[in-house]
N, CA, C and O of each residue as an XYZ file, in Angstrom:
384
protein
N     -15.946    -21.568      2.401
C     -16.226    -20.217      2.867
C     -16.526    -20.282      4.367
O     -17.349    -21.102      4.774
N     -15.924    -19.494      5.164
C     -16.171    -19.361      6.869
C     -17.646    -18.781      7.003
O     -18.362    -18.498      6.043
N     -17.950    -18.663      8.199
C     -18.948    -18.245      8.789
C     -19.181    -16.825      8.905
O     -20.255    -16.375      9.302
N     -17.960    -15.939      8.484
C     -17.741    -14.457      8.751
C     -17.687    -13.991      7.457
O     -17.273    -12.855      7.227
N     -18.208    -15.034      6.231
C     -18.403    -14.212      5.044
C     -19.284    -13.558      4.448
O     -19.300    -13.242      3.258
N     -20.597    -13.173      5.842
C     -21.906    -13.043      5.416
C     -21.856    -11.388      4.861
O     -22.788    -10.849      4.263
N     -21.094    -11.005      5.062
C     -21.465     -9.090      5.036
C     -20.039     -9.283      3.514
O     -19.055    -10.015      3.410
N     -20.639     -8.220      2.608
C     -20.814     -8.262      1.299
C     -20.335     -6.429      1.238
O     -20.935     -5.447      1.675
N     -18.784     -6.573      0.373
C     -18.832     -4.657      0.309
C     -19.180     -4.688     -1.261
O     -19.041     -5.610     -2.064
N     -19.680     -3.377     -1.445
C     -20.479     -3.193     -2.971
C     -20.296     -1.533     -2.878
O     -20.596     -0.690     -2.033
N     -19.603     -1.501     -4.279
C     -18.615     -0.308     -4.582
C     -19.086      0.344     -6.037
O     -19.634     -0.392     -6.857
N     -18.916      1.375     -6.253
C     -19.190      2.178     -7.931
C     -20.964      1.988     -7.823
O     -21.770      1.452     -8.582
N     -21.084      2.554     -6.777
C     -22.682      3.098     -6.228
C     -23.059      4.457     -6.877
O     -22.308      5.431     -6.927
N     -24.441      4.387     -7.415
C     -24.328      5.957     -7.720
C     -24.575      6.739     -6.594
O     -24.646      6.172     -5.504
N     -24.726      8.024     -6.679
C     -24.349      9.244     -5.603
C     -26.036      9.227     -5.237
O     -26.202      9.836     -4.181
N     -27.221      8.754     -5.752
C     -28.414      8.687     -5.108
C     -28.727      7.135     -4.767
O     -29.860      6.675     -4.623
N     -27.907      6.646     -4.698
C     -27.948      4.992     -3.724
C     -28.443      5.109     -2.311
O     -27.794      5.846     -1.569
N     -29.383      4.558     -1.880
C     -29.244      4.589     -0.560
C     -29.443      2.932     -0.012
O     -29.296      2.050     -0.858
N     -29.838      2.480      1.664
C     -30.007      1.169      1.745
C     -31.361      0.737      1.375
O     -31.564     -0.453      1.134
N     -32.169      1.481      1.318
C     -33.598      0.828      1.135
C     -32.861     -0.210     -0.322
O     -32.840     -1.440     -0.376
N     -32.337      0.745     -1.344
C     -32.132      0.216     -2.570
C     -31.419     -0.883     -2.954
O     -31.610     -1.666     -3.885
N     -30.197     -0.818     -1.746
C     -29.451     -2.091     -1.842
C     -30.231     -3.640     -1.110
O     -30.031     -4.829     -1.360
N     -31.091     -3.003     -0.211
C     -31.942     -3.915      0.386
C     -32.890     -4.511     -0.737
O     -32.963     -5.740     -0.725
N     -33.411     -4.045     -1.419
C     -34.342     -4.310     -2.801
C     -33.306     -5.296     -3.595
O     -33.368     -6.523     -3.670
N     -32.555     -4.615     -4.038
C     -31.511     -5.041     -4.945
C     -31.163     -6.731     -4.678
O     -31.661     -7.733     -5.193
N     -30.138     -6.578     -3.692
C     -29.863     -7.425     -2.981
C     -31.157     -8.916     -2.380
O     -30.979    -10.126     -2.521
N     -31.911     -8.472     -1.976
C     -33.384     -9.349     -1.869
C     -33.381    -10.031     -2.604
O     -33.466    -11.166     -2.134
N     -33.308    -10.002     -3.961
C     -33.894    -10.547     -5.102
C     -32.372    -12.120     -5.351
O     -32.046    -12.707     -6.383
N     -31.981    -12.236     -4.296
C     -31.272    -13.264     -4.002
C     -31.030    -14.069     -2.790
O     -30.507    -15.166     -2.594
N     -31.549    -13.221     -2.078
C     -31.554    -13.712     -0.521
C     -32.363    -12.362      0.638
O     -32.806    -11.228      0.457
N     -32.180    -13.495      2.081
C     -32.508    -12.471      3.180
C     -31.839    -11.239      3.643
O     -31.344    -11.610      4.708
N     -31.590    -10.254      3.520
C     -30.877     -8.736      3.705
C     -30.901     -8.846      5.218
O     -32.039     -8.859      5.688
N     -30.074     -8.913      5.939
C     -30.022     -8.838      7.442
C     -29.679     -7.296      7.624
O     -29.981     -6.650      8.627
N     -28.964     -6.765      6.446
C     -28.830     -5.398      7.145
C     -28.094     -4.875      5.683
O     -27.863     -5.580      4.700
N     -27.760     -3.201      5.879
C     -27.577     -2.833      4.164
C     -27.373     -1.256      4.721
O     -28.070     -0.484      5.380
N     -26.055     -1.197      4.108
C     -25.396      0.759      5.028
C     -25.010      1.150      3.922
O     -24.420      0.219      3.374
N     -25.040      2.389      3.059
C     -24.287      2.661      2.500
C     -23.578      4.423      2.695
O     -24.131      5.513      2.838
N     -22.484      4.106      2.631
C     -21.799      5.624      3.385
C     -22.017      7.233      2.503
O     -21.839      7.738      1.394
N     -22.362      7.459      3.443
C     -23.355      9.256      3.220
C     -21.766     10.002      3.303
O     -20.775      9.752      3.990
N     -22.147     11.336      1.941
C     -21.080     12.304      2.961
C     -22.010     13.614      3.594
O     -23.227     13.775      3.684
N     -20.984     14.359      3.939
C     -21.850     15.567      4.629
C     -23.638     16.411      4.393
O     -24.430     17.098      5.038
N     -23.458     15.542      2.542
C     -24.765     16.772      1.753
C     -26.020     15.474      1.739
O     -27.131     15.850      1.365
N     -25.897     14.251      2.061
C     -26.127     13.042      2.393
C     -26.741     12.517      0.901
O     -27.815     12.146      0.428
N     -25.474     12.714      0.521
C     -25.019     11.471     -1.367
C     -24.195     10.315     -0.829
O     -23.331     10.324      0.048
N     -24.696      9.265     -1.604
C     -23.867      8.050     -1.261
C     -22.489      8.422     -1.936
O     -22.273      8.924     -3.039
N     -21.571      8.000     -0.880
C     -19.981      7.999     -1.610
C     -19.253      7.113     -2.465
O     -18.061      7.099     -2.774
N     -20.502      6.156     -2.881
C     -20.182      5.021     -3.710
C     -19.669      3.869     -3.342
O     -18.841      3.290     -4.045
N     -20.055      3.443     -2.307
C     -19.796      2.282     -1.363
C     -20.607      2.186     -0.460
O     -21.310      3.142     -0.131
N     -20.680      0.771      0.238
C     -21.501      0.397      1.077
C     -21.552     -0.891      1.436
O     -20.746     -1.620      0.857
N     -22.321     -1.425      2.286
C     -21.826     -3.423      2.917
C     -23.560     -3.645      3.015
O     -24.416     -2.761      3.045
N     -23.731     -4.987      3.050
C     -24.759     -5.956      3.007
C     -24.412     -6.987      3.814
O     -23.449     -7.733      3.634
N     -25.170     -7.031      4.676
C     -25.006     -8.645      5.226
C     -26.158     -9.432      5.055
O     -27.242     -9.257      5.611
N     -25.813    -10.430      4.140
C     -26.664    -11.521      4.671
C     -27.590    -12.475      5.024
O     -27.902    -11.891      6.062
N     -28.101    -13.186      5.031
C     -28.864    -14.064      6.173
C     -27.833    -15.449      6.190
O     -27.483    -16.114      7.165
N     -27.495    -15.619      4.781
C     -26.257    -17.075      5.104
C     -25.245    -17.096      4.208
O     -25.308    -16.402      3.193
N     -23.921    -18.099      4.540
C     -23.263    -17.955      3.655
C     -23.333    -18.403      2.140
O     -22.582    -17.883      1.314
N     -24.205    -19.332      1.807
C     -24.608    -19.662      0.693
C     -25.238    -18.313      0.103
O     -24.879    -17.860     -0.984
N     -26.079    -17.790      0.805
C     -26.993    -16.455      0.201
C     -25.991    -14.984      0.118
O     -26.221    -13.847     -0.294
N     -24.593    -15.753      0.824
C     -23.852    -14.483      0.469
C     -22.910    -14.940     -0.532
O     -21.980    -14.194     -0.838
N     -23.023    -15.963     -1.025
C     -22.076    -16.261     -2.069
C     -23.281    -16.223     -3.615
O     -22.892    -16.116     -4.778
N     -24.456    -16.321     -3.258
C     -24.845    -16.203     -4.354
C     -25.173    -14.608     -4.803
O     -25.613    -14.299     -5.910
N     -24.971    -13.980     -4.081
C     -25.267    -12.566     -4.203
C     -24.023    -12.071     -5.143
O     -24.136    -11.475     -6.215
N     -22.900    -12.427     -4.539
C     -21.901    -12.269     -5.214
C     -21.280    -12.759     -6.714
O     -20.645    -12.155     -7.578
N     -21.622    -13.726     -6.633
C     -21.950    -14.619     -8.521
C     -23.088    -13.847     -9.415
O     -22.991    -13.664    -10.629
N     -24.178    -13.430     -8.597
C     -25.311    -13.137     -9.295
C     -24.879    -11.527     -9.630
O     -24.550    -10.986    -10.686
N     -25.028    -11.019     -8.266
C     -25.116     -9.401     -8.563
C     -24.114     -8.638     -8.791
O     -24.341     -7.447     -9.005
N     -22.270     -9.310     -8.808
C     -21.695     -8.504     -9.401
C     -21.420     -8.106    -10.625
O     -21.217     -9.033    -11.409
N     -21.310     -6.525    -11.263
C     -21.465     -6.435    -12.753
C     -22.837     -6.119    -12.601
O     -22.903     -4.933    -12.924
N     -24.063     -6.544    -12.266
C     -25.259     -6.201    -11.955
C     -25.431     -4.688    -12.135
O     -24.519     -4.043    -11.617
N     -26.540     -3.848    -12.845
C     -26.619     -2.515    -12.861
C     -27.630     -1.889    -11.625
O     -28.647     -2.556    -11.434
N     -27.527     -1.181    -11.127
C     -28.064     -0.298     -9.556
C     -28.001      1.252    -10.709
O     -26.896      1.678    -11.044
N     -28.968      1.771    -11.078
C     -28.898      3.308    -11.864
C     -28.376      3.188    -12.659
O     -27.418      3.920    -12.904
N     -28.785      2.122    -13.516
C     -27.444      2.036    -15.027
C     -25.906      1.990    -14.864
O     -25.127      2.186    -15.796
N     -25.438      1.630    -13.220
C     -24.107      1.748    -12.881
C     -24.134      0.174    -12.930
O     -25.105     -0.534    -12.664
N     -22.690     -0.298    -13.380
C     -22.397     -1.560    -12.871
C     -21.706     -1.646    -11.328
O     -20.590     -1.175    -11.108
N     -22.480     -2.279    -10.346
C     -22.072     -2.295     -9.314
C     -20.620     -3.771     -8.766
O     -19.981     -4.746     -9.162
N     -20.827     -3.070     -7.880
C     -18.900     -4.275     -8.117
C     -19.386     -4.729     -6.230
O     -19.418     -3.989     -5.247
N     -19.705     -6.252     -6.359
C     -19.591     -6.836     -4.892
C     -18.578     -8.190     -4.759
O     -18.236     -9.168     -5.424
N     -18.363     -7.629     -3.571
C     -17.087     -8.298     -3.082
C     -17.634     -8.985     -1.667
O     -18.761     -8.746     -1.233
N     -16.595     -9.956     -0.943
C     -16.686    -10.225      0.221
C     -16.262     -9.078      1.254
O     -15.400     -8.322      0.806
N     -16.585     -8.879      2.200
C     -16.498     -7.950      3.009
C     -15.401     -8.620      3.979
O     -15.767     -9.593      4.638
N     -14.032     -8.141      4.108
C     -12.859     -9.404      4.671
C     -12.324     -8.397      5.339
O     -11.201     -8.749      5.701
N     -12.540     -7.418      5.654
C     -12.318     -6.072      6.900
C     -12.706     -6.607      8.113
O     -11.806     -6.496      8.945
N     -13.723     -7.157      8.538
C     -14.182     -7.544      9.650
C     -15.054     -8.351     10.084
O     -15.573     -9.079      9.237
N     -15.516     -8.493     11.575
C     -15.675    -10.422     11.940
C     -17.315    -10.863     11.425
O     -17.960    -11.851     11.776
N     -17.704     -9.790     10.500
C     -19.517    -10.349     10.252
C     -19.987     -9.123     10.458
O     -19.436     -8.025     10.378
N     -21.565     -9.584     10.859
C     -22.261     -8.503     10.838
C     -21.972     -7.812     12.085
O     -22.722     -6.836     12.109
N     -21.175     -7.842     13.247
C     -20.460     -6.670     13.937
C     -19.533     -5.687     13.331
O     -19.163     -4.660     13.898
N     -19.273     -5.965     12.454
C     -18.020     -5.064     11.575
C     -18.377     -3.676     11.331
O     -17.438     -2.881     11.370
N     -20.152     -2.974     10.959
C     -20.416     -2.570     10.099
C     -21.649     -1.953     11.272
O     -22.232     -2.585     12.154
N     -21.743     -0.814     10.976
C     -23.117      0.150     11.604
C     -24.648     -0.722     10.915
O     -24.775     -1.280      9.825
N     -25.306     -0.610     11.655
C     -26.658     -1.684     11.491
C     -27.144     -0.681     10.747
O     -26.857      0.469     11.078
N     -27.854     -0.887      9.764
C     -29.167     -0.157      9.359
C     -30.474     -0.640      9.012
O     -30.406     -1.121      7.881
N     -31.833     -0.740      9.564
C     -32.857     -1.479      9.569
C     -32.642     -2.294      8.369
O     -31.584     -2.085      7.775
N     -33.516     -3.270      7.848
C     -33.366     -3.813      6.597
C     -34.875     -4.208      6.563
O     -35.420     -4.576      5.522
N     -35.462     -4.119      7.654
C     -37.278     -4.495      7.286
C     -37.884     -3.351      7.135
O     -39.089     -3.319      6.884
């Protein structure tokens, strides 16, 4: 795994997802460097969103562990994030 596999997309979000939650979520396997998930206009999650991080080991175990994982009784679906170069790819959102 490269160095640019730290940011994590995570999809079939429910519509009251936000990052605090994926930051929680996500934690419970590693350091959360950062955690966005995309709002629409009425500000409901659109059922997607990215995670980065702290390493690539902690982003590969996130991915073994938490996909299939339930977020609101939803099974959430995480993937590698292979759109772009890391955690520049992706709008920051606090994570502390």
């Amino acid at each position: 795994m490269s160095r640019g596999m730290y940011g994590l997309q995570v999809s079939n979000l429910h519509w009251e997802a936000d990052w605090r939650m994926l930051k929680v979520h996500f934690g419970t396997v590693g350091e959360v460097k950062s955690a966005n998930v995309v709002m629409d206009e009425h500000g409901r999650s659109k059922g997607f969103g990215f995670v980065v991080m702290g390493s690539v080991e902690e982003a590969k175990k996130a991915v073994e562990t938490l996909n299939g994982s339930k977020l609101f009784d939803r099974p959430i679906v995480v993937a590698y994030d292979l759109e772009g170069p890391g955690e520049s790819s992706r709008p920051f959102s606090p994570a502390s």
